[in-house]
Each structure stands twice: as structure tokens, then as C-alpha cells.
C-alpha positions as CSV (number, residue, x, y, z in Angstrom):
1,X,3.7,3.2,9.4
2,X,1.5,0.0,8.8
3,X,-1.7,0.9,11.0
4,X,-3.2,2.1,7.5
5,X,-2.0,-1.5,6.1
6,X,-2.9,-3.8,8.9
7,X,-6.6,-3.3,7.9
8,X,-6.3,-5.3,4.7
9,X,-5.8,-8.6,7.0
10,X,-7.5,-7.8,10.3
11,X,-8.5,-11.6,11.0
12,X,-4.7,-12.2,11.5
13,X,-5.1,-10.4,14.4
14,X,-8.6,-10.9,15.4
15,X,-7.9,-13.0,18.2
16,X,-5.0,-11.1,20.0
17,X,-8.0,-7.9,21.1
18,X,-8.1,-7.5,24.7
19,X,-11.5,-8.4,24.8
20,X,-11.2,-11.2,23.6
21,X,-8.6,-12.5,26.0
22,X,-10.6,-10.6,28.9
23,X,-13.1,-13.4,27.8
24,X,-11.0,-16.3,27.7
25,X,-9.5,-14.9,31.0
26,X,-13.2,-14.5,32.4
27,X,-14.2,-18.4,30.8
28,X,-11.1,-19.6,32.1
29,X,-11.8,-18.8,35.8
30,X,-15.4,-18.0,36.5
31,X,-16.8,-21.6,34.7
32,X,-14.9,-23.5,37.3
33,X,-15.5,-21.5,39.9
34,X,-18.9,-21.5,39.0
35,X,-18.7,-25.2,38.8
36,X,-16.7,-26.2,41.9
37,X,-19.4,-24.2,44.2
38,X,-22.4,-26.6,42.6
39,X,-20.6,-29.3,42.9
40,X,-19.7,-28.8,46.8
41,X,-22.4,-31.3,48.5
42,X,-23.8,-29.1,50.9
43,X,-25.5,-27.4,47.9
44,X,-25.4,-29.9,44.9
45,X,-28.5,-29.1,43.1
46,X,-30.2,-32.4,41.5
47,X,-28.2,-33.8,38.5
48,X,-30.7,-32.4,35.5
49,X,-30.1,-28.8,37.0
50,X,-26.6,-29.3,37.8
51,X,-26.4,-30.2,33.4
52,X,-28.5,-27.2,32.5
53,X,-27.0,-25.0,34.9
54,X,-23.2,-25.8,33.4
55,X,-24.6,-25.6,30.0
56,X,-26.1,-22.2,30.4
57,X,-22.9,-20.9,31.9
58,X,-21.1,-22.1,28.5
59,X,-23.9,-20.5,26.6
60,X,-23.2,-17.1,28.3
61,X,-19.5,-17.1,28.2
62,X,-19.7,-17.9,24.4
63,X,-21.8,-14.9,24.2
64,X,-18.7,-12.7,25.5
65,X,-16.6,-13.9,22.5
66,X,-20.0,-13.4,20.5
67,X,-20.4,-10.0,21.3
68,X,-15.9,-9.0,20.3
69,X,-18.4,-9.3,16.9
70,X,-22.2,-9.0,17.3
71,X,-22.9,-7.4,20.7
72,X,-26.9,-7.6,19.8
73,X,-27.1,-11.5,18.9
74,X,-24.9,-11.7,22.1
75,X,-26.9,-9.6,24.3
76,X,-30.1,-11.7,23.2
77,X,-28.6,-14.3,23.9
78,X,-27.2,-13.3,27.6
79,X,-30.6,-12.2,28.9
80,X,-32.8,-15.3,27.3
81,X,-30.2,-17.2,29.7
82,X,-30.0,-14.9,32.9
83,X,-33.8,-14.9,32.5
84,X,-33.6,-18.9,32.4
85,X,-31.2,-18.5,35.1
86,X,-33.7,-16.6,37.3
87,X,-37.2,-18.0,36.4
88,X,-36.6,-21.7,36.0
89,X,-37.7,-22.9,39.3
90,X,-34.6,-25.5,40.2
91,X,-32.0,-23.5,39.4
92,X,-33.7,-20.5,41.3
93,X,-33.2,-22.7,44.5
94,X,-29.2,-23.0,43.8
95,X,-29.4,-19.1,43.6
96,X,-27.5,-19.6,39.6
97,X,-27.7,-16.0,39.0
98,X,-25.7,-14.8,41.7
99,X,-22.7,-17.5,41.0
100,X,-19.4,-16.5,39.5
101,X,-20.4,-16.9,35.7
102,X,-23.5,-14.7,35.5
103,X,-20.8,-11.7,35.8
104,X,-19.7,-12.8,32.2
105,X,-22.9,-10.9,31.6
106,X,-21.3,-7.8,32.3
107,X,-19.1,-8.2,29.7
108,X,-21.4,-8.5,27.3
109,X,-23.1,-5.4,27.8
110,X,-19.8,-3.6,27.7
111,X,-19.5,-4.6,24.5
112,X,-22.7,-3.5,23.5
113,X,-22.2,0.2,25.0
114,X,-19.2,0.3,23.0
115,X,-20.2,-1.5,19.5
116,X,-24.1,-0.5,18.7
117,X,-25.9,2.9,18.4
118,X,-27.8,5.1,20.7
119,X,-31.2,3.1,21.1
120,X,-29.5,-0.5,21.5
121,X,-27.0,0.9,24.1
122,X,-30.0,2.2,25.9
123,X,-32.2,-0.6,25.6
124,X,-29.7,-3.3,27.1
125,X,-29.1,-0.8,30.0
126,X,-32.6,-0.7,30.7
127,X,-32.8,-4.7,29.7
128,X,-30.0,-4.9,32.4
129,X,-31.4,-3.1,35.0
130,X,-35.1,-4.9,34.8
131,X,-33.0,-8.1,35.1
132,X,-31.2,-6.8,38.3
133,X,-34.9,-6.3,39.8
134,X,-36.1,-9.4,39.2
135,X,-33.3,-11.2,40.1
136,X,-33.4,-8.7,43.5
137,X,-37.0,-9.4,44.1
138,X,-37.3,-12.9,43.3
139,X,-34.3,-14.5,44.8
140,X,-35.9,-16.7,47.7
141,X,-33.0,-16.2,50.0
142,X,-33.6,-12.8,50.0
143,X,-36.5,-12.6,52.7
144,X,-35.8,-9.1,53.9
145,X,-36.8,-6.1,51.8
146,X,-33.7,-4.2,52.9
147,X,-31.9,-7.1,51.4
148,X,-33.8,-7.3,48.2
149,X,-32.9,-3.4,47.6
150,X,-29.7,-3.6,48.5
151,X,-29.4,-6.7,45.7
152,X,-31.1,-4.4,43.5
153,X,-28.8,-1.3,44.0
154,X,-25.8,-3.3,43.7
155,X,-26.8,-5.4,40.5
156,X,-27.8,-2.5,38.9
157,X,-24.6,-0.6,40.0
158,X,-22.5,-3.3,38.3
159,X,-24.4,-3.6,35.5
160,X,-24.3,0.4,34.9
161,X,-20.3,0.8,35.5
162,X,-20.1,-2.4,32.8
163,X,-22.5,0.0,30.1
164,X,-20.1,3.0,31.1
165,X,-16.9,1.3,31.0
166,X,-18.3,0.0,27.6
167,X,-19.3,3.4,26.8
168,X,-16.0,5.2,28.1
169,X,-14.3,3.1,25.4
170,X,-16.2,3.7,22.2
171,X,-16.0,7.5,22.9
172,X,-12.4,6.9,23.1
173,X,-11.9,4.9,19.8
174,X,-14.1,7.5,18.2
175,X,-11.6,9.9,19.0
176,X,-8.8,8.1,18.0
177,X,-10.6,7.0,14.3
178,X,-11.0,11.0,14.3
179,X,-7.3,11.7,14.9
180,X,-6.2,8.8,12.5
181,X,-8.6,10.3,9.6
182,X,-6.9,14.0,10.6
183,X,-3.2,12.5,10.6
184,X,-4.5,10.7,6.8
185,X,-5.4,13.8,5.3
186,X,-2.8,15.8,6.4
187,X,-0.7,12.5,5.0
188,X,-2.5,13.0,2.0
189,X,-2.4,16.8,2.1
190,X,1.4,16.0,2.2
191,X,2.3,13.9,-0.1
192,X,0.3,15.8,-2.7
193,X,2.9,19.2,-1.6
194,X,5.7,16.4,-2.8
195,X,3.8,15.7,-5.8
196,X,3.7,19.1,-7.0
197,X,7.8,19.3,-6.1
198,X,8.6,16.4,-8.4
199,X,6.1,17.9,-11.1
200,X,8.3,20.7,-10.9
201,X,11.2,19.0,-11.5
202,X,9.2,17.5,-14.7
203,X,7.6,20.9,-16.4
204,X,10.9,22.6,-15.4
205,X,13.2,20.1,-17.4
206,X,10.6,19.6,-20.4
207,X,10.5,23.3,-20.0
208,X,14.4,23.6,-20.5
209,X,14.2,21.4,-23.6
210,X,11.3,23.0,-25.5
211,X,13.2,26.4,-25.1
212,X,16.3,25.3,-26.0
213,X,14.5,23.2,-29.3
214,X,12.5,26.2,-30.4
215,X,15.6,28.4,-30.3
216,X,17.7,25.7,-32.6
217,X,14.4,25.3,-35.1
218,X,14.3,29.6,-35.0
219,X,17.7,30.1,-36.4
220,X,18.2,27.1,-38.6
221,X,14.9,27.3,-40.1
222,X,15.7,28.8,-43.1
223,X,19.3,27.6,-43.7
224,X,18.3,23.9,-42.6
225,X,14.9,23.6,-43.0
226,X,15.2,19.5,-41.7
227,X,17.0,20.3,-38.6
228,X,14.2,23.1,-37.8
229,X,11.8,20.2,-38.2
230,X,13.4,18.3,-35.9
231,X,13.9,20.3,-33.3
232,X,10.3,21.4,-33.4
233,X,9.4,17.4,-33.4
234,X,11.6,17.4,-30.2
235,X,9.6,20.2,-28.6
236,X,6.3,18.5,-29.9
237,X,7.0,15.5,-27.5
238,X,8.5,17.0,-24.9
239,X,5.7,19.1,-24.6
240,X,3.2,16.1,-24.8
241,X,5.0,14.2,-22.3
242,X,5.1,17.2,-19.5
243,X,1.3,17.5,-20.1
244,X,0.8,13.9,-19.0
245,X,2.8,14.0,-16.1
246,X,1.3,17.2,-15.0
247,X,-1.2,16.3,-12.0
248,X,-1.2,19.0,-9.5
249,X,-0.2,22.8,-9.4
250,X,3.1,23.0,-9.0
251,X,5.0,25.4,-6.4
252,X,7.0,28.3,-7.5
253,X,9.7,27.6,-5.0
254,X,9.9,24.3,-5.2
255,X,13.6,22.6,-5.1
256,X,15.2,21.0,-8.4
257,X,16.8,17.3,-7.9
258,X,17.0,15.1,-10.4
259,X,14.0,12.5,-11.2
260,X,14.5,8.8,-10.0
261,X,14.0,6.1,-12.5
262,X,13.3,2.6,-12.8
263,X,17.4,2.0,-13.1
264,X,17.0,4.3,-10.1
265,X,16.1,1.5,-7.5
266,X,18.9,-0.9,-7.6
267,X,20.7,1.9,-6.0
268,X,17.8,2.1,-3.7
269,X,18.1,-1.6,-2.9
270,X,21.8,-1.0,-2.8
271,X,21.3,1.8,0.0
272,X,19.4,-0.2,2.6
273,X,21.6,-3.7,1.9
274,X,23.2,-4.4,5.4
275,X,24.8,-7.9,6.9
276,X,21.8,-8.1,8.6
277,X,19.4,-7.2,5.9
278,X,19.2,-9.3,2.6
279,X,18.1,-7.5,-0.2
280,X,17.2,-8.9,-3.4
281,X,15.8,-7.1,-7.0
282,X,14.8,-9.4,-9.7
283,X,13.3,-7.7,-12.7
284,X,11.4,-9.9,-15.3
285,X,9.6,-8.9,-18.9
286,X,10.6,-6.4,-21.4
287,X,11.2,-3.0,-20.1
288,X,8.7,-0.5,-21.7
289,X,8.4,3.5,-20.9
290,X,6.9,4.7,-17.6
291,X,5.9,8.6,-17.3
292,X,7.8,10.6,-15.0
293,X,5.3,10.5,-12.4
294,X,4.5,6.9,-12.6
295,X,8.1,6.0,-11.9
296,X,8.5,8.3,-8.9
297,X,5.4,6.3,-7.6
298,X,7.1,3.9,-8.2
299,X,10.2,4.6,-6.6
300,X,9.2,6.0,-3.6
301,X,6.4,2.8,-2.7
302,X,9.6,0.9,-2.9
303,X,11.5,2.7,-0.7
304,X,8.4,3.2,2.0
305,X,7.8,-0.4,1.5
306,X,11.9,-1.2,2.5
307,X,12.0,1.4,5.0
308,X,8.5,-0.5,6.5
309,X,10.5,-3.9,6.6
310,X,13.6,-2.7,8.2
311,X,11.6,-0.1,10.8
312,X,9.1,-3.2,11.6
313,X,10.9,-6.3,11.6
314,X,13.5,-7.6,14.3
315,X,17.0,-8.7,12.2
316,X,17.9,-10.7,10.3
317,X,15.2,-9.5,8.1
318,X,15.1,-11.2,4.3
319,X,13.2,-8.6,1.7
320,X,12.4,-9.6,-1.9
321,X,11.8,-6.8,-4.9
322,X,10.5,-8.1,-7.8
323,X,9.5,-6.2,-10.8
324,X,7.7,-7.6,-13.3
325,X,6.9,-5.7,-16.5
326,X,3.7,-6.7,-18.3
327,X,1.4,-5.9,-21.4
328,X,-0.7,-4.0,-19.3
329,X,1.9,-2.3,-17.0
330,X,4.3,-2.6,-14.1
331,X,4.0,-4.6,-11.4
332,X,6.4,-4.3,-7.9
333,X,6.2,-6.4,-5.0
334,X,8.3,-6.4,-1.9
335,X,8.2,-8.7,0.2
336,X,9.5,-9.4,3.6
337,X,10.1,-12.6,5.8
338,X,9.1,-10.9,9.0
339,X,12.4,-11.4,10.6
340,X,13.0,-12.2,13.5
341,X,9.7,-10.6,14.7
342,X,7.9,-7.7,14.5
343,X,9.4,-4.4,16.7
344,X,7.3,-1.8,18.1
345,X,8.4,1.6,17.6
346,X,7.6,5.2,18.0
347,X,9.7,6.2,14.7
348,X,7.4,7.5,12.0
349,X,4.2,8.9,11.8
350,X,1.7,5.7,10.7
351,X,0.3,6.8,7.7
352,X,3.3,6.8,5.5
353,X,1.7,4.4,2.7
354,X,-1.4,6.3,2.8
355,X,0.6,8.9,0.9
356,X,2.1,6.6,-1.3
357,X,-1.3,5.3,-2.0
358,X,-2.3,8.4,-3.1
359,X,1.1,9.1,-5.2
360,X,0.8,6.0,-6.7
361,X,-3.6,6.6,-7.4
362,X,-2.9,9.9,-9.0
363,X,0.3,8.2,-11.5
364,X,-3.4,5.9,-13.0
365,X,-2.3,3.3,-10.2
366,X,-2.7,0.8,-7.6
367,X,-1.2,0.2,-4.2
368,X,-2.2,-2.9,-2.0
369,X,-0.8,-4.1,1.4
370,X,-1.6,-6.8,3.4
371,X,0.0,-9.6,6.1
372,X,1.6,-12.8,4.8
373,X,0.0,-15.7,6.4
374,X,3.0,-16.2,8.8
375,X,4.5,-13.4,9.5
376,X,6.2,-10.8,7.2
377,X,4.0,-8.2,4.8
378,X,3.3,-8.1,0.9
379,X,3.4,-4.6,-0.6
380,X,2.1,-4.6,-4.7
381,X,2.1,-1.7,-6.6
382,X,0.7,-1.4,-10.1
383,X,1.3,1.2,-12.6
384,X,0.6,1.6,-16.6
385,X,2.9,2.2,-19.0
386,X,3.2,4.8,-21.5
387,X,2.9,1.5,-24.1
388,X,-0.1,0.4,-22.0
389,X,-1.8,3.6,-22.2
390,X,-1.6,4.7,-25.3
């Protein structure tokens, strides 16, 4: 359930991507490679191209961890130095652009197939491919036309399965943004049918009350004409506060339970208190009135937020609930130590804050995820009060 909260602190993960470590992986093993065949004295080019050869290989595997974030600096970049690569007369004799490091370049324009739009995708492809033919045609080892096409063919063959591969991927994490975004709103879709079960439970109660009032104030009204008042003061409110937690049409069928409350959550806390998972509410301020709907937002972020911790995190696992009541409204955070470390799993459906988020949006307010530095996740919510409010 925390795909939909991971993306409040991506750069915590920024460097664990798989192309990113494909690049490390590829600067790792093709730079000395690259390096141990110019250094071999048979073929030791003279010592200013042996420098500028190395520091063009640097410069094009930094472009691979360039392009994990802008694929058209990166792709600049790469052909200004293949072209150096291929045109500069001494490195031409040491044959530089057919050494291990220039197939970092490939990676590069994978990224661009998979990052940019239409018209950049299709010009580094064709960029590509001229740079295959002059690489082809102007390599002086390759005397024999045959040879020289057959160079071409196969540059270009690489460079094309690196712009498909590239490719191949977007198309696939476009269609996995797409089922996300479907799995969100039906989340949203959801939570909203919930809503309008718990708004039951609140017009249904209120309901109950202002019938029962009116009846009283009917048949006292002219033997007791103070009761009748107050009874009709009772229905008055009741009535005022079932219009302001009304959000949503509410089902005919749906089921009657009884409404959590803030006093509601130690037993929550209570429920998911194990040896191996500490749990601990602190509540700070003065108490002031929450409407019904704001405290079952309230209520159930805490409990997605627990059930995240537990479902998440390896034991032991440590959890903190504070609840801080202010002038402006209520604030909750839970937080968690990470435990042990984090546990993939399979349980859930991914989206579950998403329909908290929009439980707690519609209550007037807030809900904010995002990674502790370490390890472990902050979940606030904020929500007015009736005193805040009004």
C-alpha cells in the first residue's frame, strides 16, 4: 500500500533504479577494459591521445547516469564525443570507437527511447545510425567495402535494438502508470461507497434523535411549554450537525455500526499492540469537537497508517501515534522506526492511502506521507475542528 506514498520522497530511492546500476555495472567493467586494451604496447597510442581517449570514455559513461535524468543533455553529450571519437585523427588510428566503452552509448539512447517524445526518439535513432556510417566508412582498418557494410549493418543493428529495448520499456511503464491510475480511481471510487456507509450511520442516528425530539416537544408543548423548547433546540442541532457531516449520497442499504471516535483509537492502538510491535499514543492540547466525518478520517488514516507499518516493516517494529490538538485543528502522526527492514509483500492492493486521502480531503483535510531519512515512514493527517471552523 505505499507505491502512492513512495512518491513524496523518490530521491531516497533514486539511486537503487536498474538503470542506474546497469550504468555503474557498465562504468565498472567497460572503462577498464577499455583501458587495459590502450594500454597493451603493441597498440599504445601516444600519451596526449591515450589522456583524451580515457577522458572521453569518462565523459560518455557519465552521460549514462545523465540520461537515468535528462536523456537529451545526455544524448548531446554522447554523440559530440563518439563524433570526437571518430573524427579526431589520433584517436581514429587506435580505432576508439570500436573499444569497449563506446557501447555505453547504447545505453544512452535507450534511455532516450524510453524518457523523451516522438521527435527526439526519432532523431537520436537517426543521430545513431548516421554515426554507425561514419564510423563504418571512415574506420581506416576497414579497407574492404564488404567490411565497411557489414560494420555498418551491425552498428546500426545494435544501436536500433538499444532504441527498441528503450522503447519496449516506456510502452511498458505507460501501461503500468495506466493500470495504477485505474486501480486509484476505483480506490477512490471505493472509498467514497464507504463514505456514504458511515454518512449513513450519521443522518440515520441524527435522524433517530430529531424524531424522537420532535415527538417529546409535540406532546409537551402545551403542558410544558420549556421542555417543548428544548427538545426542539435538541432537534435544531442535531439537524445542523448531520448537515455538515453529510458529503456524499448515501446508500439505502447500507449497514448500521456504531461511529468511531477520537476515544476510539486507543482501542485501535490497543488492537495491533503485539511483543513484537510497540505501540505508543500520546495525545497533547485541549480536546475540542471533531464532526463525525472528520473523526472517521481520522480513525481510519490511523489504522491504514498502523496496518502500513506492521504489513511493511520486518519485526521488531516501534510505531509512534501522536495527537496533537491545536487552535486550528487536529493533527496525527504515526510514525514508524522501519524495523528491522522493509518486507515485500503481495498483501493488499497499493493504493490503500489514496482512499484515505480522499476520506480525509472531503472531512476539509489533509493527508501527507513520505520516507524518514533512515528508514521508517511519517504519516500526518490534518483535520479542523468544529471550534476551528466555526
Amino acid at each position: 500500500m505505499r507505491s502512492e506514498a513512495s512518491v513524496a520522497s523518490p530521491r531516497r530511492h533514486a539511486w537503487l533504479r536498474v538503470d542506474v546500476i546497469v550504468a555503474l555495472i557498465a562504468l565498472v567493467i567497460l572503462l577498464p577494459s577499455s583501458i587495459a586494451i590502450l594500454t597493451e604496447p603493441a597498440t599504445r597510442p601516444e600519451p596526449w591521445i591515450l589522456a583524451l581517449m580515457i577522458a572521453l570514455y569518462v565523459v560518455l559513461h557519465l552521460t549514462t547516469l545523465l540520461a537515468v535524468r535528462h536523456p537529451v543533455a545526455a544524448i548531446v553529450i554522447a554523440n559530440a564525443v563518439m563524433c570526437a571519437l571518430v573524427l579526431v585523427p589520433g584517436i581514429r588510428a587506435a580505432s576508439g570507437a570500436f573499444l569497449p566503452s563506446a557501447a555505453a552509448y547504447l545505453l544512452v539512447i535507450g534511455q532516450v527511447a524510453a524518457q523523451t517524445r516522438s521527435s527526439v526518439r526519432i532523431a537520436a535513432l537517426a543521430g545513431g545510425i548516421f554515426g554507425a556510417g561514419l564510423i563504418a566508412f571512415t574506420e581506416l582498418r576497414l579497407d574492404d567495402p564488404e567490411l565497411r557494410l557489414g560494420a555498418f549493418l551491425g552498428l546500426s543493428g545494435a544501436i536500433a535494438a538499444a532504441w527498441a529495448l528503450g522503447l519496449v520499456l516506456r510502452v511498458r511503464r505507460d501501461q503500468a502508470e495506466e493500470r495504477m491510475a485505474a486501480r486509484v480511481s476505483q480506490a477512490i471510487a471505493d472509498e467514497r461507497g464507504r463514505i456514504n456507509r458511515d454518512l449513513h450511520d450519521i443522518v440515520a442516528h441524527s435522524m433517530t434523535v430529531m424524531i424522537a425530539q420532535a415527538e417529546v416537544a409535540r406532546t409537551v408543548r402545551a403542558d410544558d411549554p420549556d421542555r417543548s423548547d428544548a427538545a426542539l433546540g435538541i432537534v435544531v442541532d442535531t439537524g445542523r450537525e448531520a448537515l455538515r457531516g453529510m458529503r456524499s449520497v448515501v446508500a439505502d442499504d447500507a449497514p448500521r455500526q456504531p461511529l468511531p471516535t477520537v476515544d476510539s483509537l486507543e482501542e485501535l492502538v490497543e488492537g495491533v499492540r503485539t511483543p513484537s510491535t510497540d505501540v505508543r499514543l500520546s495525545e497533547s492540547g485541549t480536546r475540542a469537537p471533531l464532526r463525525a466525518d472528520a473523526a472517521l478520517a481520522l480513525h481510519h488514516a490511523v489504522r491504514e497508517a498502523l496496518t502500513n507499518a506492521i504489513r511493511h516493516n520486518a519485526p521488531p517494529v516501534a510505531i509512534e501515534v501522536r495527537i496533537d490538538w491545536r487552535p486550528e485543528g487536529v493533527q496525527a502522526t504515526i510514525e514508524d522506526d522501519g524495523g528491522s527492514g522493509p518486507v515485500v509483500t503481495d498483501l493488499g492492493s497499493g493504493v490503500g492511502l489514496v482512499g484515505i486521502t480522499e476520506r480525509v480531503r472531503l472531512a476539509g483535510g489533509t493527508l501527507t506521507a513520505h520516507g524518514r531519512d533512515l528508514r521508517g515512514w511519517i504519516v500526518t493527517v490534518d483535520l479542523p475542528t468544529e471550534r476551528s471552523i466555526g
